[in-house]
C-alpha positions in Angstrom: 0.0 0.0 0.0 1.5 3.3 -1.2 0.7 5.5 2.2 1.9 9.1 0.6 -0.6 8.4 -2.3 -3.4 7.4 0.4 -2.2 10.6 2.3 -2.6 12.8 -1.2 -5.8 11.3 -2.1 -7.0 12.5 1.5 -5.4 15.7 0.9 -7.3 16.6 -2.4 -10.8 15.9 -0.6 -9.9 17.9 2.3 -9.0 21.0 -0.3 -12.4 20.3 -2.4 -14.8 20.7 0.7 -12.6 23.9 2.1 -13.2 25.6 -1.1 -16.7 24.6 -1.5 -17.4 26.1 2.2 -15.6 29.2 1.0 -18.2 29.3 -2.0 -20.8 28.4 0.6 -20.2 31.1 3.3 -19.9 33.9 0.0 -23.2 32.4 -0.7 -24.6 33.3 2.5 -22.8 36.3 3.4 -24.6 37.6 -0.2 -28.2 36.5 0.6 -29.5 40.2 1.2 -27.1 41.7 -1.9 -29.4 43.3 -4.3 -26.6 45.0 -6.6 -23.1 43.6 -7.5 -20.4 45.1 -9.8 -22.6 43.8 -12.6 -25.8 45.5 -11.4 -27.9 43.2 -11.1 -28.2 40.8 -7.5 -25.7 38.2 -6.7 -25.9 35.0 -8.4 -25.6 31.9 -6.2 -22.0 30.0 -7.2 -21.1 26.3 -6.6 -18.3 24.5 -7.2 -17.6 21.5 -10.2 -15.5 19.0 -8.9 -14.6 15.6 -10.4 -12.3 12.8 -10.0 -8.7 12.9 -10.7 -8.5 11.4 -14.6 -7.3 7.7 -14.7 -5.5 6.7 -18.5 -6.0 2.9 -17.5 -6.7 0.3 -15.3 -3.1 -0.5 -14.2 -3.4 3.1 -12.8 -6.8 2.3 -10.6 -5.1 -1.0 -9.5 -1.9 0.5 -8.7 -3.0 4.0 -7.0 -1.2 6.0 -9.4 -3.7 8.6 -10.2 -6.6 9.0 -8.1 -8.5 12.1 -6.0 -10.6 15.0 -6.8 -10.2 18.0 -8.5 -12.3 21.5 -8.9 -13.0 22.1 -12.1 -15.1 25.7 -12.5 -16.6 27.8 -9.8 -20.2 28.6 -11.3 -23.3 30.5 -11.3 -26.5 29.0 -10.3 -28.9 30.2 -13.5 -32.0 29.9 -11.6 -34.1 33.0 -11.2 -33.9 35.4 -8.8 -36.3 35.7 -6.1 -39.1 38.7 -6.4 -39.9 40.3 -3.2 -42.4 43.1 -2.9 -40.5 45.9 -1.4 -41.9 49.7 -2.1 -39.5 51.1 -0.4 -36.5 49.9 -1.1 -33.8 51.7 -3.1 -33.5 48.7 -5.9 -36.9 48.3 -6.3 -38.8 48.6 -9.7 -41.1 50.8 -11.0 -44.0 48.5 -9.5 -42.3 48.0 -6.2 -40.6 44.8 -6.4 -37.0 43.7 -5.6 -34.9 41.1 -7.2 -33.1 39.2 -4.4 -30.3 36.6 -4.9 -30.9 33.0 -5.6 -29.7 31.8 -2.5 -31.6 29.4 -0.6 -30.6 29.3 3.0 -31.5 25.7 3.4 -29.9 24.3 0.5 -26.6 26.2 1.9 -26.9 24.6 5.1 -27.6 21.3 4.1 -24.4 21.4 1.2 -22.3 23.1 4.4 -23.3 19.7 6.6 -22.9 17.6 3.7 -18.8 19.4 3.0 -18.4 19.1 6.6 -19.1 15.4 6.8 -16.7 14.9 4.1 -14.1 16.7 5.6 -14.3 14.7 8.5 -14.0 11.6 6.4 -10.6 12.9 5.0 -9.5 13.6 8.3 -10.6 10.5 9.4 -8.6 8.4 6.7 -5.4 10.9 6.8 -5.2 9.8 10.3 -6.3 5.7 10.3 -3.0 5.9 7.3 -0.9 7.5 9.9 -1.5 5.1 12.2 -1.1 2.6 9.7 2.7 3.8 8.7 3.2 3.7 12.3 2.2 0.4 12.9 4.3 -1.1 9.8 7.4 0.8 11.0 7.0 -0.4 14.5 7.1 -4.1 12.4 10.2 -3.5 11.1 12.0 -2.9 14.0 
């Protein structure tokens, strides 16, 4: 067992779920933003991830290539949420507002759901560790 490809493998999940909780917490700390640089309110992002590309199965056997990888941070194109508000500066002509797309819920239960995962890595970094331990206690 190749423990510094176990430990990189770990590593790669642990990086994916701290960037998608940064993408998470923008998300939230931009619920109320009604106008960005763009002028229009913010768009929700989320982040693309997918596995580390394998060439072969040798490589899948053998450990060589494995992991995750962000691929794009992107905009959620679903529309914005239309809240009557007359008084508001950004509202329309007939009183309405255009808030972001962000769904608290949604944020909380993908920031539980990165968490977890993060936990997992941890979990494996350190069972590995212990592992490598273990086989050089062996070899003395």
């Amino acid at each position: 067992m190749n423990f510094l490809k176990s430990l990189e493998i770990s590593a790669s999940g642990l990086y994916a779920q701290r960037k998608r909780m940064d993408v998470i917490a923008s998300n939230l700390a931009n619920i109320e933003t009604t106008r960005t640089e763009r002028g229009g309110p913010y768009r929700r992002k989320m982040v693309v991830m997918s596995p580390k590309p394998v060439q072969d199965f040798e490589e899948v056997l053998t450990s060589k290539a494995a992991g995750v990888k962000i691929d794009d941070i992107v905009e959620d194109d679903t529309p914005f949420i239309r809240v009557f508000d007359a008084g508001h500066p950004h509202a329309d002509g007939q009183g309405y507002v255009l808030k972001p797309n962000v769904d608290v819920v949604v944020e909380i239960t993908n920031m539980l759901l990165a968490k977890r995962i993060f936990e997992a890595n941890i979990t494996a970094i350190k069972s590995t560790t212990q592992m490598a331990l273990k086989a050089l206690e062996i070899g003395r």
